[in-house]
PQR file with spaces between the fields and no chain letter, atoms N, CA, C, O and H, PARSE charges and radii, in Angstrom:
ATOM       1  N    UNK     1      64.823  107.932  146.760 -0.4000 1.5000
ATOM       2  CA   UNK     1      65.652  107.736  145.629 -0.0000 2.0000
ATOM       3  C    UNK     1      65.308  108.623  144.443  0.5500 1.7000
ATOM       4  O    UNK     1      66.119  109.374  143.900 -0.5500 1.4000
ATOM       5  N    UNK     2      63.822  108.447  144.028 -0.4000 1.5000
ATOM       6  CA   UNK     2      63.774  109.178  142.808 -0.0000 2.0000
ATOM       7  C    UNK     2      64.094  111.054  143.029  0.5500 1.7000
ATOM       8  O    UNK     2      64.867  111.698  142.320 -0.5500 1.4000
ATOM       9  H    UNK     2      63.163  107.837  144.469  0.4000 1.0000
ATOM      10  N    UNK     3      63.366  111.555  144.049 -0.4000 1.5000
ATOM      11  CA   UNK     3      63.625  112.525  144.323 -0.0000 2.0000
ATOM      12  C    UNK     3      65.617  113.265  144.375  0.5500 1.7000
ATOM      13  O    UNK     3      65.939  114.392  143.999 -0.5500 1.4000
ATOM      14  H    UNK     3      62.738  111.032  144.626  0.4000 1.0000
ATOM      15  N    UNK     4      66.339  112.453  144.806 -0.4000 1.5000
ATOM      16  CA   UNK     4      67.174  112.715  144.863 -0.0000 2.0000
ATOM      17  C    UNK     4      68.331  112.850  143.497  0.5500 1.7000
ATOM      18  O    UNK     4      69.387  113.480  143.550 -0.5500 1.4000
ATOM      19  H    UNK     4      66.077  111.537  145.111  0.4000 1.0000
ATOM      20  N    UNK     5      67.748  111.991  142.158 -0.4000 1.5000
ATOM      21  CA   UNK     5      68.359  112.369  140.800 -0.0000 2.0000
ATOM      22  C    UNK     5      67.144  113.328  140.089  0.5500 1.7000
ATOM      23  O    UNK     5      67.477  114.079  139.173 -0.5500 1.4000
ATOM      24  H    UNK     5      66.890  111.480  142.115  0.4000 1.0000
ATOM      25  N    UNK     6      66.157  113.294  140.402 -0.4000 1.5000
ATOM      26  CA   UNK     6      65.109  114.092  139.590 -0.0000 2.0000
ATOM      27  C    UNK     6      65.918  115.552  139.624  0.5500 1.7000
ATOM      28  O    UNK     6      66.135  116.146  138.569 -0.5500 1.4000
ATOM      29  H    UNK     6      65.887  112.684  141.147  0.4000 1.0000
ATOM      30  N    UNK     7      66.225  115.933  140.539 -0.4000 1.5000
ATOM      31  CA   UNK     7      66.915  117.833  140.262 -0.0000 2.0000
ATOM      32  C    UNK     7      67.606  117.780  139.435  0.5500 1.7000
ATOM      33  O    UNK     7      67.702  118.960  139.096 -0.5500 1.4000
ATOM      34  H    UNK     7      66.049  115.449  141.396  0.4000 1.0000
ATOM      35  N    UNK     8      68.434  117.014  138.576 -0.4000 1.5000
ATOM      36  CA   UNK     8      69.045  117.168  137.997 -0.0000 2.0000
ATOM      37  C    UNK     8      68.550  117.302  136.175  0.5500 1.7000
ATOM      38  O    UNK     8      69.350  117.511  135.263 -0.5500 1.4000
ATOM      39  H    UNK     8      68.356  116.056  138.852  0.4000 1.0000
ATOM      40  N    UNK     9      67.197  117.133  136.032 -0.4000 1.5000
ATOM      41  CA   UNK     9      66.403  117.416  135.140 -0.0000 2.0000
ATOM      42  C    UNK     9      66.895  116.459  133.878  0.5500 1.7000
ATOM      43  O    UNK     9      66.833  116.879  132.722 -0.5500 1.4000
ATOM      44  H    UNK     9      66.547  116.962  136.772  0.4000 1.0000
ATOM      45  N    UNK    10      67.320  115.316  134.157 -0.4000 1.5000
ATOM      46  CA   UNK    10      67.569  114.190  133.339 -0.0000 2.0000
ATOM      47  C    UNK    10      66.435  113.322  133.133  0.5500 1.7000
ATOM      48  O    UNK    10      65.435  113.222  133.844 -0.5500 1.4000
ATOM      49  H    UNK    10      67.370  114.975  135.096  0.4000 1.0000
ATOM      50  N    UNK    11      66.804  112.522  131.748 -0.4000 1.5000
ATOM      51  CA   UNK    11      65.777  111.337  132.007 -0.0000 2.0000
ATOM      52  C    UNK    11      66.447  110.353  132.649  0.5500 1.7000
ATOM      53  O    UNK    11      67.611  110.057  132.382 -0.5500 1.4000
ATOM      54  H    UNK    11      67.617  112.604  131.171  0.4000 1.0000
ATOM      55  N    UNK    12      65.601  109.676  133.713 -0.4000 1.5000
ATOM      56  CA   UNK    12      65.869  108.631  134.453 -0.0000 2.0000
ATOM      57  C    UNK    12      65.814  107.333  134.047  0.5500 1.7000
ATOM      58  O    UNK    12      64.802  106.976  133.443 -0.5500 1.4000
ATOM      59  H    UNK    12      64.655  109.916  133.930  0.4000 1.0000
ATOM      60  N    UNK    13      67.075  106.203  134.339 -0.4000 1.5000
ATOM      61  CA   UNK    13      66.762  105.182  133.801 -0.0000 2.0000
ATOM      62  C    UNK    13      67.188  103.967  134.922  0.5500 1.7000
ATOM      63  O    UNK    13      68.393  103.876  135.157 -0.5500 1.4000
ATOM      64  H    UNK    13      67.897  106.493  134.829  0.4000 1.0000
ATOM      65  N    UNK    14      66.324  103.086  135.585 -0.4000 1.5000
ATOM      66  CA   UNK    14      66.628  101.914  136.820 -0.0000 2.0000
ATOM      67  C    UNK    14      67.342  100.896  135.518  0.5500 1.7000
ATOM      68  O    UNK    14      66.767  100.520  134.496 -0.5500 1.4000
ATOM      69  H    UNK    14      65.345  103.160  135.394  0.4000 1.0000
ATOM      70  N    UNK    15      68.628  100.637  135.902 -0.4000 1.5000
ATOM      71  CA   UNK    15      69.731  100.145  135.562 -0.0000 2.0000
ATOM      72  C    UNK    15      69.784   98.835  135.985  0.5500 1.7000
ATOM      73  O    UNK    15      70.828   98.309  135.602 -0.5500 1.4000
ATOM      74  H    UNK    15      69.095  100.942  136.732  0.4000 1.0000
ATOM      75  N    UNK    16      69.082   98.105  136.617 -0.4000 1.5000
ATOM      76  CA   UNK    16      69.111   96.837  136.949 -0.0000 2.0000
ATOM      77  C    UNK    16      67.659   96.818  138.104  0.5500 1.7000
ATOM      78  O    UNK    16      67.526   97.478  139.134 -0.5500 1.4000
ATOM      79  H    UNK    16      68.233   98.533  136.929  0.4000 1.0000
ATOM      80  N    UNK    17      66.741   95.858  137.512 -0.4000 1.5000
ATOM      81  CA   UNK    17      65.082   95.691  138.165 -0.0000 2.0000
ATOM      82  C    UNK    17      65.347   93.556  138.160  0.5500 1.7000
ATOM      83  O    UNK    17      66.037   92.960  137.332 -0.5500 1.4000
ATOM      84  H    UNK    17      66.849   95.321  136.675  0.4000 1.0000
ATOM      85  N    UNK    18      64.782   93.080  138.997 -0.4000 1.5000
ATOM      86  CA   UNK    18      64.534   91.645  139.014 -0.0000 2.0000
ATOM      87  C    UNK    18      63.718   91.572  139.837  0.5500 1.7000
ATOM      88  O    UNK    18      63.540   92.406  140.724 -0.5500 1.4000
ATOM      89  H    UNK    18      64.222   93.565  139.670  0.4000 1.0000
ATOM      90  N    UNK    19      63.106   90.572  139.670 -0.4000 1.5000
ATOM      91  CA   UNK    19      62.082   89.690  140.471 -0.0000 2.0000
ATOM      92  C    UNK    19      61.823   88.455  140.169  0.5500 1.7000
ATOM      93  O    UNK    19      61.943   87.926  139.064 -0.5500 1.4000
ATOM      94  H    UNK    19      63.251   89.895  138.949  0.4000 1.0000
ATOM      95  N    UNK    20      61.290   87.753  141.633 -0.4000 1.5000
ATOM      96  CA   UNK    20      61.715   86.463  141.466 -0.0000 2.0000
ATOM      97  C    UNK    20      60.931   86.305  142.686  0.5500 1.7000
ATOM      98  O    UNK    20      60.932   87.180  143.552 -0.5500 1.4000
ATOM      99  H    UNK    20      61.193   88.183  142.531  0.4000 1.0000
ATOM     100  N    UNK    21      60.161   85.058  142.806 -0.4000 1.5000
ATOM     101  CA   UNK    21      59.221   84.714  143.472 -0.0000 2.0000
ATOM     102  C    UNK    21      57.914   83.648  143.355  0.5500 1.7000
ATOM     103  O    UNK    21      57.859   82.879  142.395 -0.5500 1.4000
ATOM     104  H    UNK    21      60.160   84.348  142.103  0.4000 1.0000
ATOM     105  N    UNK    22      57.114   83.653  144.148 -0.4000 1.5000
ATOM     106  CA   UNK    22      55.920   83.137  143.488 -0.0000 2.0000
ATOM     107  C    UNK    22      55.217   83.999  142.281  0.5500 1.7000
ATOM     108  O    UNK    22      55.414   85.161  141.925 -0.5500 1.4000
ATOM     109  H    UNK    22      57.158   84.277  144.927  0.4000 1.0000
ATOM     110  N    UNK    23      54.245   82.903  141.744 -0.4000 1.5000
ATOM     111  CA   UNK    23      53.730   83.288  139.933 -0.0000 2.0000
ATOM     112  C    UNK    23      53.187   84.889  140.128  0.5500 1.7000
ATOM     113  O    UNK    23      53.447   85.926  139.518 -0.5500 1.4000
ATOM     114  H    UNK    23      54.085   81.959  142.033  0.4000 1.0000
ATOM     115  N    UNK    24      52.145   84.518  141.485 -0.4000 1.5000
ATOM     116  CA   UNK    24      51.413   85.772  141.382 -0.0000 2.0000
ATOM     117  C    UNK    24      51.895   87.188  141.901  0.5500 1.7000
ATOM     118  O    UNK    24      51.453   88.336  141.843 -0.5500 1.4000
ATOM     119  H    UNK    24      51.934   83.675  141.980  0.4000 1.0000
ATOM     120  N    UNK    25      53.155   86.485  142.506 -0.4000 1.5000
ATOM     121  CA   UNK    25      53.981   87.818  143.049 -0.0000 2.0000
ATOM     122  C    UNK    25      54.708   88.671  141.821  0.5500 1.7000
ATOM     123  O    UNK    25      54.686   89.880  141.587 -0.5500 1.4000
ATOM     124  H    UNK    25      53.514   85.553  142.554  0.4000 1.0000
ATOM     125  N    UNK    26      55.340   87.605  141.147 -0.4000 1.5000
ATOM     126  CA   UNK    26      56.213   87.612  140.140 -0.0000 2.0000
ATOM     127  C    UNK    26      55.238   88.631  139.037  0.5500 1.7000
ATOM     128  O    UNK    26      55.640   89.778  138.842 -0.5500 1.4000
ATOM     129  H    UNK    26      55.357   86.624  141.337  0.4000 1.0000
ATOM     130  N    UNK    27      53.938   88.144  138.331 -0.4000 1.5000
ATOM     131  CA   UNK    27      52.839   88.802  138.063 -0.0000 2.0000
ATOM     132  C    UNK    27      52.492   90.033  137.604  0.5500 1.7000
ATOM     133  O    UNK    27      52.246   90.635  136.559 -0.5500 1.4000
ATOM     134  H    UNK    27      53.611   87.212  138.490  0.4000 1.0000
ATOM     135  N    UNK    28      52.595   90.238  139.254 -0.4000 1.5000
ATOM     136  CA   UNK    28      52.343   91.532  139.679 -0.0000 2.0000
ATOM     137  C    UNK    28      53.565   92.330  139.603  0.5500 1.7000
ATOM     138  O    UNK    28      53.231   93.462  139.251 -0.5500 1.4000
ATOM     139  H    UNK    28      52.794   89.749  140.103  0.4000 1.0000
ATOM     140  N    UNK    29      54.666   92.267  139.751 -0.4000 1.5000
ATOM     141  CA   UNK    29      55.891   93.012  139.306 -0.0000 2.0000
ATOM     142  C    UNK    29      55.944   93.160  138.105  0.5500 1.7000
ATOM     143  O    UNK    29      56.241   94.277  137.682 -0.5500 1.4000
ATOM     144  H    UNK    29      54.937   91.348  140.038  0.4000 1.0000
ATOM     145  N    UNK    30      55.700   92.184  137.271 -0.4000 1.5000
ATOM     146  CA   UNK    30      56.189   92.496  135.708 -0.0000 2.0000
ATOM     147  C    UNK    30      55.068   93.528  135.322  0.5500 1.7000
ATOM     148  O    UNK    30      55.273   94.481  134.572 -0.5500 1.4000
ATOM     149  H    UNK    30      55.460   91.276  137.615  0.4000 1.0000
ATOM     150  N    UNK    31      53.956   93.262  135.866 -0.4000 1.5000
ATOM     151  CA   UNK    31      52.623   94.229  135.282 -0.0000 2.0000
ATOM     152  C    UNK    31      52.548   95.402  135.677  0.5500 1.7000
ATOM     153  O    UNK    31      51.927   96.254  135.043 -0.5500 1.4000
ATOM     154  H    UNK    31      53.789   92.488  136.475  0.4000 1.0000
ATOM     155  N    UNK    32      53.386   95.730  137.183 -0.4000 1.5000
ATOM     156  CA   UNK    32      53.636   97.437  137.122 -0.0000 2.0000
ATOM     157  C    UNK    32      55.007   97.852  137.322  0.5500 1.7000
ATOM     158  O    UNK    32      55.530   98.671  138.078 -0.5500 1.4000
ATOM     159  H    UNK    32      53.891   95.037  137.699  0.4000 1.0000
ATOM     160  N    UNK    33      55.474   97.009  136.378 -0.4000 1.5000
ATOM     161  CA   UNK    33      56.961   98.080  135.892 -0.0000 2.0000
ATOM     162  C    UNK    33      57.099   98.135  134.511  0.5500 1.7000
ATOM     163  O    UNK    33      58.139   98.264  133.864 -0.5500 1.4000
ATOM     164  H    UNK    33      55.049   96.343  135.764  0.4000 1.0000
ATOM     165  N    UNK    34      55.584   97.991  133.991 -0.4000 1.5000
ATOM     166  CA   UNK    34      55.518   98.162  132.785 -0.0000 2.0000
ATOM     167  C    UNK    34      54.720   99.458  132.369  0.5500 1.7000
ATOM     168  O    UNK    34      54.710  100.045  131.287 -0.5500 1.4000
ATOM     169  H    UNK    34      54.739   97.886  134.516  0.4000 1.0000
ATOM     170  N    UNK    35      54.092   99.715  133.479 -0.4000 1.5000
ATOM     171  CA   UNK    35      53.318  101.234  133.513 -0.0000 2.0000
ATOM     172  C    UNK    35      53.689  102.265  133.849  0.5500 1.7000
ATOM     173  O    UNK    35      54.577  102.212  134.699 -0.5500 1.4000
ATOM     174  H    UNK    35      54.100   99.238  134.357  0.4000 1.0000
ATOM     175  N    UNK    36      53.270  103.599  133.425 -0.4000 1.5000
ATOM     176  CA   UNK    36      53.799  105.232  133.571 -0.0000 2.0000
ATOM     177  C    UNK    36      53.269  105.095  134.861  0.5500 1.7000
ATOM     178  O    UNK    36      52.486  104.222  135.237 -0.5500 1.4000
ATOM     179  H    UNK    36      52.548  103.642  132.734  0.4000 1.0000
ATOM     180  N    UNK    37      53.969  106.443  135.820 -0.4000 1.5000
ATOM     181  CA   UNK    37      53.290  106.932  136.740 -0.0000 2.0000
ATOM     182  C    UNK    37      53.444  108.155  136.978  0.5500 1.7000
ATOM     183  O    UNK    37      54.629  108.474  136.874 -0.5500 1.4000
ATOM     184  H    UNK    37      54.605  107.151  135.515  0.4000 1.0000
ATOM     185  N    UNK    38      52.709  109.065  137.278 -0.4000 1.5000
ATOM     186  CA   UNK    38      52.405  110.248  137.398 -0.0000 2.0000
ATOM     187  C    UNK    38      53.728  111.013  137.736  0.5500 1.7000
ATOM     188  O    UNK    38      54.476  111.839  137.213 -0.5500 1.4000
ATOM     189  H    UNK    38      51.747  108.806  137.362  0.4000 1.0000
ATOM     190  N    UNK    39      53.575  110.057  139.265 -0.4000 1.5000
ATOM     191  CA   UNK    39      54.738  110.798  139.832 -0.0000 2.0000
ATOM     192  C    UNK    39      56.354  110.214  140.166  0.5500 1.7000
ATOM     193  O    UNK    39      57.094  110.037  141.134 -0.5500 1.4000
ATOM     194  H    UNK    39      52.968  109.386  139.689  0.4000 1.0000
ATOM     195  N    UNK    40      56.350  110.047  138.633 -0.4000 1.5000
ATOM     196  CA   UNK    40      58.081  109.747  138.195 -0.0000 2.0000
ATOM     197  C    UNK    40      57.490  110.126  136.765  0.5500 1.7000
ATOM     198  O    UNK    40      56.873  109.390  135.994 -0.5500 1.4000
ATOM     199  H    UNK    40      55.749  110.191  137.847  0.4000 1.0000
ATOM     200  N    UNK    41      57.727  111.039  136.661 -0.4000 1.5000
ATOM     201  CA   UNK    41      57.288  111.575  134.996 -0.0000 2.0000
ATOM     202  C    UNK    41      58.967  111.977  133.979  0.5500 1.7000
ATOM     203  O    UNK    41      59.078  112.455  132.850 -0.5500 1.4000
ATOM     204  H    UNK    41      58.228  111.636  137.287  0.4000 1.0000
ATOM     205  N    UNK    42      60.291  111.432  135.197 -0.4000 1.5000
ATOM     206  CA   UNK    42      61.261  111.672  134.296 -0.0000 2.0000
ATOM     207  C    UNK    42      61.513  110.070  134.161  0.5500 1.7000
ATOM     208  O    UNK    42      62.301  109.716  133.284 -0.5500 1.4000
ATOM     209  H    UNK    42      60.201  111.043  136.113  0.4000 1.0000
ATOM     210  N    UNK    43      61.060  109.347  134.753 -0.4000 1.5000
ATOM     211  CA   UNK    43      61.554  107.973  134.322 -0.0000 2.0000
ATOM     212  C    UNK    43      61.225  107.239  133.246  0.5500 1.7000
ATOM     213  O    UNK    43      60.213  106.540  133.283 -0.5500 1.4000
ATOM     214  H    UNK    43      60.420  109.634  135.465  0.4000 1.0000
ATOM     215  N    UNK    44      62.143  107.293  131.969 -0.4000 1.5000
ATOM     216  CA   UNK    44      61.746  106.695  130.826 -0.0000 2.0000
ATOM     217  C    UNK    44      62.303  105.332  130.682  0.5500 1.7000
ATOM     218  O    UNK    44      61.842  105.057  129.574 -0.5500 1.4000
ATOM     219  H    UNK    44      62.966  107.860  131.939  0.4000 1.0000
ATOM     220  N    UNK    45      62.797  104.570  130.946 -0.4000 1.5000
ATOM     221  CA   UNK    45      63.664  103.029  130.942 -0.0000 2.0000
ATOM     222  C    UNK    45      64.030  102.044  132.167  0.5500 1.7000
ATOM     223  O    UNK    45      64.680  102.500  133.108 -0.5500 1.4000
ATOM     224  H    UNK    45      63.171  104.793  131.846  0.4000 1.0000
ATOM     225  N    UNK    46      63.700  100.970  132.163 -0.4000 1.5000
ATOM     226  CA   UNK    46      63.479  100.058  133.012 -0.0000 2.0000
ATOM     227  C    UNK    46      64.821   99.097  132.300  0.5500 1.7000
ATOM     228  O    UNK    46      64.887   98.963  131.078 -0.5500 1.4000
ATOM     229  H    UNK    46      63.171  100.600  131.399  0.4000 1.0000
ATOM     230  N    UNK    47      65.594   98.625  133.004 -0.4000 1.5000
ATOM     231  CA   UNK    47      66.563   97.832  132.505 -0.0000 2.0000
ATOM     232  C    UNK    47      66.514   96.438  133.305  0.5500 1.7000
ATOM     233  O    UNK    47      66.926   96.409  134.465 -0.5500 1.4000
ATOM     234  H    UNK    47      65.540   98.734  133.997  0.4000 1.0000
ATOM     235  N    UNK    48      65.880   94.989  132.526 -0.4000 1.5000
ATOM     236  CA   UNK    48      65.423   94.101  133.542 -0.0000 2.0000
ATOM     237  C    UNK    48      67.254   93.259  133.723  0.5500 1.7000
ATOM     238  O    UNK    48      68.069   93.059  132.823 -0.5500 1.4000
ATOM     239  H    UNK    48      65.545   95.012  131.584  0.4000 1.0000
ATOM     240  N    UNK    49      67.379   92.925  135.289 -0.4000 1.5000
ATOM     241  CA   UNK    49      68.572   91.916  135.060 -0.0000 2.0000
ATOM     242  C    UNK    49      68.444   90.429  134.780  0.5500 1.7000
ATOM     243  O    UNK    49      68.600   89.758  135.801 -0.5500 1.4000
ATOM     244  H    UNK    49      66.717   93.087  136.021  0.4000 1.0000
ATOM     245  N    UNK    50      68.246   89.858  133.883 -0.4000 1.5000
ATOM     246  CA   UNK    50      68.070   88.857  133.542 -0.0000 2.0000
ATOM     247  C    UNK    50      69.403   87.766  133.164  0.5500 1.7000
ATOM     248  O    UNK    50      69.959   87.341  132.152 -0.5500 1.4000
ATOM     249  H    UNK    50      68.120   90.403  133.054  0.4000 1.0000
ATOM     250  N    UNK    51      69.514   87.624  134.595 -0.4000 1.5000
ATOM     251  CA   UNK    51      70.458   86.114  135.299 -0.0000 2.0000
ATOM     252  C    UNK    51      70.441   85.767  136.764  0.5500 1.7000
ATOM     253  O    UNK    51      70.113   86.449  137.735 -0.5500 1.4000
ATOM     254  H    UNK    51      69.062   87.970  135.417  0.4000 1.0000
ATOM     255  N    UNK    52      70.880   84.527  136.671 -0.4000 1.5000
ATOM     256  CA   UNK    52      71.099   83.780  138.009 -0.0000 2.0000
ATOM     257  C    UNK    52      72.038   85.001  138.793  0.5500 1.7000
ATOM     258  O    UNK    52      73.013   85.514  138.243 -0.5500 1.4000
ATOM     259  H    UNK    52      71.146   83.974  135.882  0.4000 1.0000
ATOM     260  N    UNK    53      71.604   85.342  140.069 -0.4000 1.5000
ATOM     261  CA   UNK    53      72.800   85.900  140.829 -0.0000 2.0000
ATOM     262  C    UNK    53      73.690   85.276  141.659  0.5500 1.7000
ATOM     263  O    UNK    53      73.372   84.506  142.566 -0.5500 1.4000
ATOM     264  H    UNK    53      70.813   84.925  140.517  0.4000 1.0000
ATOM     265  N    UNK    54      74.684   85.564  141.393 -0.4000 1.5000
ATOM     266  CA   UNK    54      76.659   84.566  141.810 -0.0000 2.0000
ATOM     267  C    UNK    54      77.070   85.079  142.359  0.5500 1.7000
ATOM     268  O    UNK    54      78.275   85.000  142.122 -0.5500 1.4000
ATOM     269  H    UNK    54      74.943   86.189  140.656  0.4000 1.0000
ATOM     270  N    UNK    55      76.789   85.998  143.463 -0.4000 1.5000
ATOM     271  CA   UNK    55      77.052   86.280  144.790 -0.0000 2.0000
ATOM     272  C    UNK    55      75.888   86.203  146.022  0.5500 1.7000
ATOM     273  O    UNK    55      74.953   87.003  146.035 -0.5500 1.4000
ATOM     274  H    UNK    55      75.810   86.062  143.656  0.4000 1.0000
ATOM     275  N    UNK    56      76.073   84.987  147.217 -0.4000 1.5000
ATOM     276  CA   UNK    56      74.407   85.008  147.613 -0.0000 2.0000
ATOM     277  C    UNK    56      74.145   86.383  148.492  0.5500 1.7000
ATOM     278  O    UNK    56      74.989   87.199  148.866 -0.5500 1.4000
ATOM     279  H    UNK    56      76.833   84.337  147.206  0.4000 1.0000
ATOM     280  N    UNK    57      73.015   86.389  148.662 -0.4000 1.5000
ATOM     281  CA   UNK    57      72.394   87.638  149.240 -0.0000 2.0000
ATOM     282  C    UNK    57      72.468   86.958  150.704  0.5500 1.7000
ATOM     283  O    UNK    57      72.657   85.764  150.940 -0.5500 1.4000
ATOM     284  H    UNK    57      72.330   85.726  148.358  0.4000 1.0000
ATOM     285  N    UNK    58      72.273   88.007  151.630 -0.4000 1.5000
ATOM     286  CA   UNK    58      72.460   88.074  153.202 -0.0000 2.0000
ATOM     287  C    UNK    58      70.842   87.408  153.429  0.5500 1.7000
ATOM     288  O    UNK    58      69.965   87.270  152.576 -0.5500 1.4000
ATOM     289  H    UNK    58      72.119   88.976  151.439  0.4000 1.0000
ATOM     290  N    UNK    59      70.812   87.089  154.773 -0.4000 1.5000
ATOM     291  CA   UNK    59      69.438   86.599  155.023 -0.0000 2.0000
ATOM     292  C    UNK    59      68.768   85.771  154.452  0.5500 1.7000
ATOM     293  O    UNK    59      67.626   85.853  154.000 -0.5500 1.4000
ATOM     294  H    UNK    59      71.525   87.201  155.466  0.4000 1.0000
ATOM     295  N    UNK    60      69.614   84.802  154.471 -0.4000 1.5000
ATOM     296  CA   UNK    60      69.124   83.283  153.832 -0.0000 2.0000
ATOM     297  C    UNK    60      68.344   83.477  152.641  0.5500 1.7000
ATOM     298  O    UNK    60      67.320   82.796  152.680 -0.5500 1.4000
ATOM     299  H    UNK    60      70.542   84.735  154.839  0.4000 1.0000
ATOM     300  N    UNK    61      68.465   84.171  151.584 -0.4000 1.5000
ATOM     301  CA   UNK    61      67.716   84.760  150.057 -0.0000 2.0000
ATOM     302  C    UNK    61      68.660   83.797  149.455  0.5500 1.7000
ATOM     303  O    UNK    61      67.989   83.292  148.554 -0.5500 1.4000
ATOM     304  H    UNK    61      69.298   84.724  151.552  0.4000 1.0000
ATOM     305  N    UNK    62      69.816   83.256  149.431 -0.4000 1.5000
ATOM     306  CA   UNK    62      70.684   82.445  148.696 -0.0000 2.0000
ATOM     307  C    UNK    62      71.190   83.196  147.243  0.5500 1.7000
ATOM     308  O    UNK    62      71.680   84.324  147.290 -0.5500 1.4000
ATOM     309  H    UNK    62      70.361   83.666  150.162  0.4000 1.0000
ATOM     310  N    UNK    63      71.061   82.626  146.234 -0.4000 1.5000
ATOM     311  CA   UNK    63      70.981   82.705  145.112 -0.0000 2.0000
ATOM     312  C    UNK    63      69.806   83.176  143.973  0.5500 1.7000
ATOM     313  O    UNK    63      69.320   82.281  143.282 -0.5500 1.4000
ATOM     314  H    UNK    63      70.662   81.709  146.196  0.4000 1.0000
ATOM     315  N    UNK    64      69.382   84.471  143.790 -0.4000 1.5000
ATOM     316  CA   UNK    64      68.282   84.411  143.548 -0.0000 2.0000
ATOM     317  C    UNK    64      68.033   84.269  141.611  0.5500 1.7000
ATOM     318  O    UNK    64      68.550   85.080  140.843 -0.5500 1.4000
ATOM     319  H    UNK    64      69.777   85.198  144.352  0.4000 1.0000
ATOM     320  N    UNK    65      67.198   83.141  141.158 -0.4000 1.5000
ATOM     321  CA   UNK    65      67.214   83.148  139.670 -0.0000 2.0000
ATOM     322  C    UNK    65      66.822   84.270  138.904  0.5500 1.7000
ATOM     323  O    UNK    65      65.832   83.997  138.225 -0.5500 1.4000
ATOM     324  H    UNK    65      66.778   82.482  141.782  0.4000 1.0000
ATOM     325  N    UNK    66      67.345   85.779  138.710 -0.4000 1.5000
ATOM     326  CA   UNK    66      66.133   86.584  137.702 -0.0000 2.0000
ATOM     327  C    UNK    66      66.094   86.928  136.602  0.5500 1.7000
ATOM     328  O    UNK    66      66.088   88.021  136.036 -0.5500 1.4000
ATOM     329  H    UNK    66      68.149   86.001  139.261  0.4000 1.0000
ATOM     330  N    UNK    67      66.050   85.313  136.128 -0.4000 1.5000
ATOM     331  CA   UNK    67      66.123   85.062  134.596 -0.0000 2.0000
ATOM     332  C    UNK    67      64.414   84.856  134.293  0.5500 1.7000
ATOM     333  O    UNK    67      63.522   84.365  134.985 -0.5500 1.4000
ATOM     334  H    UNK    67      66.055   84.425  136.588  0.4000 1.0000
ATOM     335  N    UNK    68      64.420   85.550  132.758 -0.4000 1.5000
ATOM     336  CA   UNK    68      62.635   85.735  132.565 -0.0000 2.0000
ATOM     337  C    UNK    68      62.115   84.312  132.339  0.5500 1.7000
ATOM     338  O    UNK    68      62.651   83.611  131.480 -0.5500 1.4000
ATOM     339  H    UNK    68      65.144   85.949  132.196  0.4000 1.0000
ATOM     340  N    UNK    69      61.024   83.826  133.123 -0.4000 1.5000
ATOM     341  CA   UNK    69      60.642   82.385  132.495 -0.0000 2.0000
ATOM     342  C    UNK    69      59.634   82.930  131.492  0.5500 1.7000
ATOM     343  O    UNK    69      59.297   84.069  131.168 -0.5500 1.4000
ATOM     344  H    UNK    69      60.588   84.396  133.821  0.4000 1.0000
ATOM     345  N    UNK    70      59.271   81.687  131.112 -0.4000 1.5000
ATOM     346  CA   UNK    70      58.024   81.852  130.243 -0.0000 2.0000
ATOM     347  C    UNK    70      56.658   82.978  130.712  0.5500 1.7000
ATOM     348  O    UNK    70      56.245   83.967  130.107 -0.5500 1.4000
ATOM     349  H    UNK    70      59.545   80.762  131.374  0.4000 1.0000
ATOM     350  N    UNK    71      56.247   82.444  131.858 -0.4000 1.5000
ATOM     351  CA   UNK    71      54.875   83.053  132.254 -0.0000 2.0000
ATOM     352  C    UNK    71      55.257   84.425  132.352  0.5500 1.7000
ATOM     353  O    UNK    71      54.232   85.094  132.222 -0.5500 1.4000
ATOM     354  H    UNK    71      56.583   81.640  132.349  0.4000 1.0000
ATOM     355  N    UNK    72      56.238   85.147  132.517 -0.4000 1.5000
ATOM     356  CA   UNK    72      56.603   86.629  132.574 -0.0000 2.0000
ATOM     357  C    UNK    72      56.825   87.412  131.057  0.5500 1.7000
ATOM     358  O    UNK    72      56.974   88.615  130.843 -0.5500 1.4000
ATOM     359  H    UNK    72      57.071   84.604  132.623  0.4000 1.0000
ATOM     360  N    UNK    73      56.799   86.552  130.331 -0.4000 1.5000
ATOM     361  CA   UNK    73      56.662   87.175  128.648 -0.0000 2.0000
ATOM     362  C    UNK    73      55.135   87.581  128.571  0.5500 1.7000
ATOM     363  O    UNK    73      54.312   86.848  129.121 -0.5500 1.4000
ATOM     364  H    UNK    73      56.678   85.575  130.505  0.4000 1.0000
ATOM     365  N    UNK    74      54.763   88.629  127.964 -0.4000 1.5000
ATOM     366  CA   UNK    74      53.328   89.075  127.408 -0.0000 2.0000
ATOM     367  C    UNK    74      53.053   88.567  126.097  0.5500 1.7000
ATOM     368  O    UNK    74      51.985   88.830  125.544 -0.5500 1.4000
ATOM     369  H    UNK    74      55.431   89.224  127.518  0.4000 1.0000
């Protein structure tokens, strides 16, 4: 993915990120999509989706909540 908009010498921005899970899974997502990485050096903006999703997902995932609770605020 990233490779494939990077040629275009834009800054990059993920337009919709969620997670949803157990605490420590959950955790661990919020804590590294909050960090630079080397190698995505055009990606400047993380856009979190924060709501219930109202269409269910395939493979028994149902409805998934990825609204921020409390424990995911810093």
């Amino acid at each position: 993915g990233y490779d494939r908009v990077a040629v275009f010498n834009k800054p990059i921005v993920v337009a919709e990120l969620g997670y949803v899970g157990k605490q420590d899974y959950v955790s661990k997502w919020q804590e590294d999509s909050r960090k630079s990485y080397a190698e995505f050096p055009a990606l400047t903006s993380v856009v979190y989706f924060n709501q219930k999703e109202v269409w269910p997902w395939l493979g028994g995932y149902g409805l998934p909540d990825w609204r921020v609770t409390q424990h995911v605020l810093p």
